[in-house]
C-alpha positions, 0 to 999 in steps of 0.5 A, spaced: 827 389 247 825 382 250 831 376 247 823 373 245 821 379 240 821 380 233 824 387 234 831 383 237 831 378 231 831 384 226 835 388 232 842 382 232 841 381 225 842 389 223 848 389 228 850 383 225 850 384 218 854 391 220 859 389 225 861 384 219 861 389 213 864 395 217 872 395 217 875 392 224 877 399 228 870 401 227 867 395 229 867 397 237 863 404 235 858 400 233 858 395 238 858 400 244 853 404 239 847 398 239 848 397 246 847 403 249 840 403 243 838 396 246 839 399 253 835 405 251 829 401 248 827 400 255 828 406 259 832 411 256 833 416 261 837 411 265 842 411 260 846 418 263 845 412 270 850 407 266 854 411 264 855 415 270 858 408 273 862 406 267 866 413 268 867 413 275 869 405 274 874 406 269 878 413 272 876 410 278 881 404 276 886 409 272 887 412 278 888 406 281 895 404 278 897 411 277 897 412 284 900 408 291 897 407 298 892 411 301 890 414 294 888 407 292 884 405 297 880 412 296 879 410 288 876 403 290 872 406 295 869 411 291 868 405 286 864 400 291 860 407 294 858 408 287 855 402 285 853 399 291 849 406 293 845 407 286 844 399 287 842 400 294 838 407 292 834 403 286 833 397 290 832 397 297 830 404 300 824 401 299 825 395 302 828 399 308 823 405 309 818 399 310 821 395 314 824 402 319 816 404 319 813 397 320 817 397 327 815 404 328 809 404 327 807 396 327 799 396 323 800 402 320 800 400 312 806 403 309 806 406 301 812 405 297 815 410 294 815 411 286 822 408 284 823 404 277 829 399 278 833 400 272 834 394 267 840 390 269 842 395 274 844 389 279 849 384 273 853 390 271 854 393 277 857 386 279 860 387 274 864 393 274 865 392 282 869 385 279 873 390 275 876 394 279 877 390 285 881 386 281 886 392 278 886 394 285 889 387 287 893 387 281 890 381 276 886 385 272 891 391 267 887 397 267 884 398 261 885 405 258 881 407 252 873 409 255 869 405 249 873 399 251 871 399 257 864 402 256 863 396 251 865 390 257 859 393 261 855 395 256 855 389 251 848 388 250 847 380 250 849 380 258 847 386 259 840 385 262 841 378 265 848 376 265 851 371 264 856 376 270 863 376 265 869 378 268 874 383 264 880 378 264 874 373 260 872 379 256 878 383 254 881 375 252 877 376 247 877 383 245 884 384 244 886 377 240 880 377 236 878 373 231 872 371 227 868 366 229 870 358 226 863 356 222 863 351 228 862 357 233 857 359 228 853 353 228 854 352 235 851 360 237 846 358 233 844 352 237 845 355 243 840 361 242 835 356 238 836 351 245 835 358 250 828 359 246 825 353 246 827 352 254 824 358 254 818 358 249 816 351 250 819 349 257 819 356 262 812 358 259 809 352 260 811 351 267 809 358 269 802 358 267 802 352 273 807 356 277 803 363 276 796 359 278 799 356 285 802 363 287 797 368 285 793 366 291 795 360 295 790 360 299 785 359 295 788 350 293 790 347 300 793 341 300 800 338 300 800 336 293 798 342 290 803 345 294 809 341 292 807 340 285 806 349 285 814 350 289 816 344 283 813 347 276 816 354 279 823 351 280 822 348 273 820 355 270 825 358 274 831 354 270 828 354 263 828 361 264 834 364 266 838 358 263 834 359 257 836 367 257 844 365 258 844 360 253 840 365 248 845 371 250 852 366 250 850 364 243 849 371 240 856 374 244 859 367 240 856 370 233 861 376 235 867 372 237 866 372 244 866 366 248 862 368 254 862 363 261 857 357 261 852 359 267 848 353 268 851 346 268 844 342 269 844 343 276 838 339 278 842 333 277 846 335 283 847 330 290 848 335 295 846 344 295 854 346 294 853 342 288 847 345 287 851 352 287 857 349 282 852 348 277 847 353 278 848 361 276 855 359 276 858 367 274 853 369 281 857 363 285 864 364 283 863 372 283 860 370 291 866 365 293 871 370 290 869 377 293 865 376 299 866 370 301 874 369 301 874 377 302 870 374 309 876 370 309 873 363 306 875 357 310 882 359 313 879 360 320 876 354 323 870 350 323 866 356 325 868 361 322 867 358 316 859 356 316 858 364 319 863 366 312 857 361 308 851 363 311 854 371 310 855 370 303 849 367 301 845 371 306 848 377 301 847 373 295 839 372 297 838 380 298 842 381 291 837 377 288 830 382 291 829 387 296 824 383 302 825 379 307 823 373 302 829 373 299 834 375 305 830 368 308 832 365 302 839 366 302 840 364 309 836 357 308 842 355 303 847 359 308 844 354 313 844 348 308 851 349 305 853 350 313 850 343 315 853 339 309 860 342 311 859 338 317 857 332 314 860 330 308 866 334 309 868 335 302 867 328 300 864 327 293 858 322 292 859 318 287 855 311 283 848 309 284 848 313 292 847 320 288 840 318 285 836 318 291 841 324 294 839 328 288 832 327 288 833 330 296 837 335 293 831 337 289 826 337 294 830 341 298 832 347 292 824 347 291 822 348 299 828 354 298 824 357 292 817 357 296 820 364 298 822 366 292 817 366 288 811 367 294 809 375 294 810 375 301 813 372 308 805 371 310 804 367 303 810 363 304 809 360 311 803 358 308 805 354 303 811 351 307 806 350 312 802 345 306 807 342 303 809 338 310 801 338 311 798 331 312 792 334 308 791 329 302 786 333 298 788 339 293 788 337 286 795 336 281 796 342 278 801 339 272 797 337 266 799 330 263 804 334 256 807 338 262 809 331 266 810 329 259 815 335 258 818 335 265 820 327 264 823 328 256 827 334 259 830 329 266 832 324 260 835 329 254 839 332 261 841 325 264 843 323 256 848 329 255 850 328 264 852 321 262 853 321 255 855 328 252 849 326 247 847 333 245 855 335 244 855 329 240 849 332 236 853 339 235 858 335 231 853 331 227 852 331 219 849 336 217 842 332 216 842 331 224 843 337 226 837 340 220 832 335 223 834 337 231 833 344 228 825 342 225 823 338 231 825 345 235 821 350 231 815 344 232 816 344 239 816 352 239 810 352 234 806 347 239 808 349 246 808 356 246 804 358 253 800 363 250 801 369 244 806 373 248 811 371 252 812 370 259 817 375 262 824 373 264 824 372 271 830 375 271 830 381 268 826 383 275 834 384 278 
């Protein structure tokens, strides 16, 4: 049930319309009966697999507080073996058995074995881990009711792709409800009215440009072609996965839930640890807190530090897919976050110096995505490889209305980075925000790649 499906709009409008109706105690019922439905729509045989989770996750905590010492430790253990195992089972036996049997048998081509990844099986594993680790530390209260819990983790708007919501973020909302403002509504309206234009409009668009170059690289030599393909996937990428969260953190909004911005126009950035302030901001902060400062963060010396960064985005690149592309990506930021440590130190820019710093982050970022779209290590190398070419020839892939679309979407984010303008549109008359509203559809209606949507890019983890 695709956020860009009419089945979704007729889906969130019959919720919708019974959470409001129903009285207040009834309302989590609902809310936890549509999520499992919306999960269902999918695949519904993996719905016994989430709920296995949420039940070791929510005794596994209770355990926890009720019990002292070594019984602790064995709850939280059998916690991170659960949800780490059936992640590493669904995502990366594969991945492993192909790369043992290549060492084995070098030449021997290797078959992978039939496994379905379940929808979203990364973000609420990531989520449920984050909830028990914090009652085992003592910030997180255990939560005693079974539907309670089972609806933090299954919350539909989150569930597939995030943004990764934490429970005393969750719950803060959950136990001091209050319907949302008109406002709110306004706001969660426009947030999922943003999220399909940068979906249907800006992502699809860039997809089709993206989805040429790396179907077969090859075949386009030249370092044009290369940068303009590794720039329009890094486009893709952003309006689609910022497009989903804005769509999802609007929705959540509609039920009075006020979900963690996840994005914070990250190509704007004048270095990569800026990047990964602004960028998939739930994934980085989930990263610093239980990878990173669990590796003992920067408390250790120079050194110390630059291995603890290039670990914990070495993690965070396998987490995001299971090949060494990934792995290779993860370290490429690891080296470049490791670098920037020792050269800027913690030191901001600041004034006219961020623009030429921030055009060389973006570049930087773009080389990084090379990895992460191309299909294989081979493919990947190659384009790097033409990218730093000094072959000229290769033909522009971006059409004049996509330079067009890149160029007005650089301005409206500069606009509201320095000015605020699109805050100031929100709290505008009425007539304002209508016209904006028209415009939006118009884009919409225009610029849709193709009759049917291009599948998040996300929804692959």
């Amino acid at each position: 049930m695709l956020f860009t499906s009419l089945n979704f709009v007729l889906f969130l409008c019959v919720v919708l319309a019974l959470f409001y109706a129903l009285p207040r105690p009834w309302r989590r019922y609902l809310l936890l009966a549509a999520s499992l439905f919306f999960y269902m729509a999918w695949r519904a045989s993996f719905v016994v697999l989430i709920l296995s989770l949420i039940t070791i996750d929510y005794f596994a905590a209770l355990w926890i507080i009720h019990k002292d010492g070594r019984s602790r430790r064995i709850a939280l253990l059998v916690s991170l073996c659960a949800n780490i195992g059936l992640l590493g089972y669904f995502k990366y036996t594969n991945f492993l058995r192909e790369t043992f049997l290549t060492l084995l048998h070098p030449g021997v081509a290797v078959h992978p074995l039939d496994i379905i990844l379940p929808l979203g099986i990364s973000f609420h594993t990531f989520q449920s881990i984050s909830y028990v680790i914090d009652v085992y530390r003592g910030e997180q209260p255990a939560i005693r009711s079974y539907v309670d819990y089972a609806l933090f983790v299954s919350f539909f708007p989150q569930l597939v792709a995030g943004p990764i919501v934490r429970a005393k973020e969750f719950f803060l909302d959950y136990f001091n409800w209050r319907p949302p403002t008109s406002e709110e509504w306004q706001r969660g309206f426009a947030m999922m009215l943003t999220g399909y234009v940068k979906k249907l409009v800006c992502a699809d668009q860039f997809a089709l440009v993206a989805d040429r170059y790396f179907t077969d690289p090859r075949a386009i030599h030249g370092f044009l072609p290369a940068w303009t393909g590794a720039i329009a996937f890094g486009l893709q990428i952003f309006f689609d996965f910022s497009g989903y969260t804005d769509i999802a953190i609007g929705v959540a909004l509609l039920f009075g839930f006020h979900f963690p911005e996840n994005f914070r126009r990250p190509y704007l950035s004048a270095s990569v640890t800026e990047f990964w302030r602004r960028w998939h901001m739930t994934l980085s902060g989930w990263l610093r807190d239980y990878i990173y400062i669990s590796l003992g963060g920067n408390r250790r010396g120079r050194i110390r530090t630059w291995l603890n960064l290039l670990l914990t985005m070495l993690i965070g690149g396998l987490w995001h897919g299971a090949s060494w592309n990934f792995v290779i990506w993860g370290g490429y930021h690891g080296v470049a976050l490791g670098i920037e440590r020792v050269v800027y130190g913690r030191q901001e820019r600041r004034g006219i110096v961020r623009i030429p710093l921030a055009i060389l982050t973006f570049l930087i970022v773009c080389v990084g995505w090379v990895f992460f779209r191309a299909r294989t290590l081979d493919a990947a190398v190659f384009v790097i490889g033409q990218m730093f070419s000094t072959r000229t020839t290769g033909p522009f892939l971006l059409s004049s209305a996509q330079v067009h679309l890149a160029l007005a979407t650089l301005l409206i984010a500069l606009a509201e980075e320095y000015n605020g303008v699109l805050t100031k549109l929100a709290q505008a008359s009425a007539w304002a925000r209508t016209i904006a509203a028209v415009f939006a559809h118009l884009a919409i209606e225009l610029f849709t790649a193709s009759d049917q949507s291009i599948p998040f890019v996300y929804f692959q983890f």
